[in-house]
C-alpha positions in Angstrom: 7.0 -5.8 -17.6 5.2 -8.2 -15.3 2.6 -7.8 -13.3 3.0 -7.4 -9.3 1.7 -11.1 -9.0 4.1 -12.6 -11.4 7.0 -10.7 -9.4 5.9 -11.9 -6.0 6.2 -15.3 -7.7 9.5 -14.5 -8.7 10.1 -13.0 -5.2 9.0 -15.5 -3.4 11.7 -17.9 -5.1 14.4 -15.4 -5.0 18.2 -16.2 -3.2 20.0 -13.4 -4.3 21.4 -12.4 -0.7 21.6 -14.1 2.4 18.4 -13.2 3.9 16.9 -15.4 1.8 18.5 -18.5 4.4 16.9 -17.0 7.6 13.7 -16.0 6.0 9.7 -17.9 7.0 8.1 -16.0 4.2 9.0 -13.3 1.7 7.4 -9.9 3.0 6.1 -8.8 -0.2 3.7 -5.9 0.0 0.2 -5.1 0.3 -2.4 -2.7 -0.7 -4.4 -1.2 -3.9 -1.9 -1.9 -6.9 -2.8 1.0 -8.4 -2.8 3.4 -5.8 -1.5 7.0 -6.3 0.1 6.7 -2.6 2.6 4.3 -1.9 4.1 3.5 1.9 7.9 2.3 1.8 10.0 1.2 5.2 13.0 -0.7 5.3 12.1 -4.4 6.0 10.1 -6.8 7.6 10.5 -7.4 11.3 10.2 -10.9 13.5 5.9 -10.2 12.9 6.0 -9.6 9.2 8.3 -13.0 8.4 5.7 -14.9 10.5 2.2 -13.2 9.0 3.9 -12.3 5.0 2.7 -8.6 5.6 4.6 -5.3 6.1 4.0 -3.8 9.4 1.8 -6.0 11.2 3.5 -5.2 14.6 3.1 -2.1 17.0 4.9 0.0 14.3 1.9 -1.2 11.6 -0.7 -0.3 14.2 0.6 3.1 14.6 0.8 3.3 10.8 -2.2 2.5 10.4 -3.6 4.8 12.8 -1.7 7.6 11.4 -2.9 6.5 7.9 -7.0 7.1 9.2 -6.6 10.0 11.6 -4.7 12.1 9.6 -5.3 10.6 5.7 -8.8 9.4 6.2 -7.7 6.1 4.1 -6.5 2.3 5.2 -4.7 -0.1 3.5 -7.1 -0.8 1.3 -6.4 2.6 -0.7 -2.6 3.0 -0.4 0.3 0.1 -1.5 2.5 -1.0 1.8 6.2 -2.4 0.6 9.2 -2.3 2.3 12.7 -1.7 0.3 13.9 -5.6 1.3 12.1 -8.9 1.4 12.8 -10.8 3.7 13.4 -10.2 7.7 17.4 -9.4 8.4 18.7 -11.7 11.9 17.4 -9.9 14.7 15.9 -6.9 13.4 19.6 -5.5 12.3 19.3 -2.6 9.3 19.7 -4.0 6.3 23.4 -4.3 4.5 24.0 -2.5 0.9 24.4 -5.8 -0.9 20.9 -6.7 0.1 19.6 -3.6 -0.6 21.1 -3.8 -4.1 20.1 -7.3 -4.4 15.9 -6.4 -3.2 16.1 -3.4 -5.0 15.0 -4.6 -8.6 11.9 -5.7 -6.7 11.4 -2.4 -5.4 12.3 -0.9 -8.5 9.5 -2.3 -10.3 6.6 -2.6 -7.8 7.3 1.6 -7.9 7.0 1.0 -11.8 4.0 -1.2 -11.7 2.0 0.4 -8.5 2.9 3.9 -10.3 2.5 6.2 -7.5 1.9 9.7 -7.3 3.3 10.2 -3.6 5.6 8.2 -1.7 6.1 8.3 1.5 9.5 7.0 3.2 9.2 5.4 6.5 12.9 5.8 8.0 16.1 6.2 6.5 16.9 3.2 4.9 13.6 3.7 2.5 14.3 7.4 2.6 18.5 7.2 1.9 17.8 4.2 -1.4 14.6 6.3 -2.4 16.9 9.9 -3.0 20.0 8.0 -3.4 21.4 10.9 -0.5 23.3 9.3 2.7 22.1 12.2 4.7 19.8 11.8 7.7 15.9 11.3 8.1 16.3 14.2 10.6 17.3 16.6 8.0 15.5 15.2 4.9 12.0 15.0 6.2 9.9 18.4 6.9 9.2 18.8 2.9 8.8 16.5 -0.5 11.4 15.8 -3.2 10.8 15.4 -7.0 10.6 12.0 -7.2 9.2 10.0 -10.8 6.5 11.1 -12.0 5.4 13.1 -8.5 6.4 13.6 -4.8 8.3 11.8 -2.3 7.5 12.3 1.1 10.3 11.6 4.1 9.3 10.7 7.7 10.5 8.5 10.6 9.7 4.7 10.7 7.2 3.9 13.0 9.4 2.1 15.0 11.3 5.6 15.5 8.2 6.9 16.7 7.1 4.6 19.5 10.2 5.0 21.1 11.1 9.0 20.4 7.8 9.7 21.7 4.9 12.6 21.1 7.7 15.3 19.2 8.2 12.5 16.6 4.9 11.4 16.3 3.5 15.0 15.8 6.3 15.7 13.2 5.1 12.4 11.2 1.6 13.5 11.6 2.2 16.7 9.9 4.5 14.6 7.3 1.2 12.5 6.3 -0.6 15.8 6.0 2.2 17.2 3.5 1.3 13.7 1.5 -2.2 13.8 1.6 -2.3 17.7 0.1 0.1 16.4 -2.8 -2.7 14.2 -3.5 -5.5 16.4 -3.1 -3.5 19.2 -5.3 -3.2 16.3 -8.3 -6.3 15.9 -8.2 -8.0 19.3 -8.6 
């Protein structure tokens, strides 16, 4: 097994799809790598090629904010990862052959960060994560065995900067759900 700096070396080299061809930077992930909480979206947007980092943009700031007020953490306690690498042309959701072709990367960084919770930001994270085509809409509201603990389904933040203050309150009771999971493992 290698270690998460070894496979962002790997990562960083990798051309297993086309995105590779369009890509400034790999968009590897961030965060404690041994946190018991583990943030997954679906990939990096125009801000994340440029800086290397998932959500960077308005949808990271809102993550982040959701992450403090209703977590009491930052990024500093949690791993941030997305289920691609590298930024698909104009922000387009990313096609099953590069899904399949990231999702070794994903695959171990879940093996190697270990979490306890994981939370799904979106369907695309949520729909690879549960292996289930069915919608975000329907999934989220409650966790799902998943490894050795929980998975935890809500919207991307992108979803909730534009479906307003309903979707926002629903993700805010989602990271509650998560942050219970954690409290209950530990006591």
């Amino acid at each position: 097994m290698p270690t998460l700096a070894e496979l962002e070396r790997e990562a960083v080299q990798c051309t297993r799809c086309p995105l590779s061809e369009g890509r400034t930077q790999v968009v590897f992930g961030v965060g404690n790598p041994s946190a018991d909480l583990m943030f997954v979206g679906e990939g990096p947007g125009r801000e994340e090629d440029l800086q290397g980092e998932p959500f960077v943009g308005r949808s990271g700031k809102l993550l982040d904010t959701l992450m403090r007020q209703e977590m009491g953490i930052d990024r500093t306690q949690c791993y941030v990862a997305n289920v691609v690498l590298c930024r698909p042309p104009g922000n387009r959701d990313p096609l099953p052959a590069e899904i399949d072709a990231c999702r070794p990367f994903l695959e171990t960084r879940l093996e190697l960060v270990d979490p306890y919770v994981v939370v799904t930001l979106g369907n695309f994270a949520t729909r690879t994560l549960l292996d289930t085509t069915e919608g975000i809409r329907k999934l989220r509201g409650r966790a799902y065995p998943f490894r050795s603990g929980q998975l935890v389904p809500t919207y991307h933040p992108a979803a909730a900067l534009r479906g307003g203050a309903e979707v926002v309150a629903e993700m805010r009771a989602d990271f509650v759900r998560a942050k219970r999971l954690l409290a209950e493992r530990v006591s």
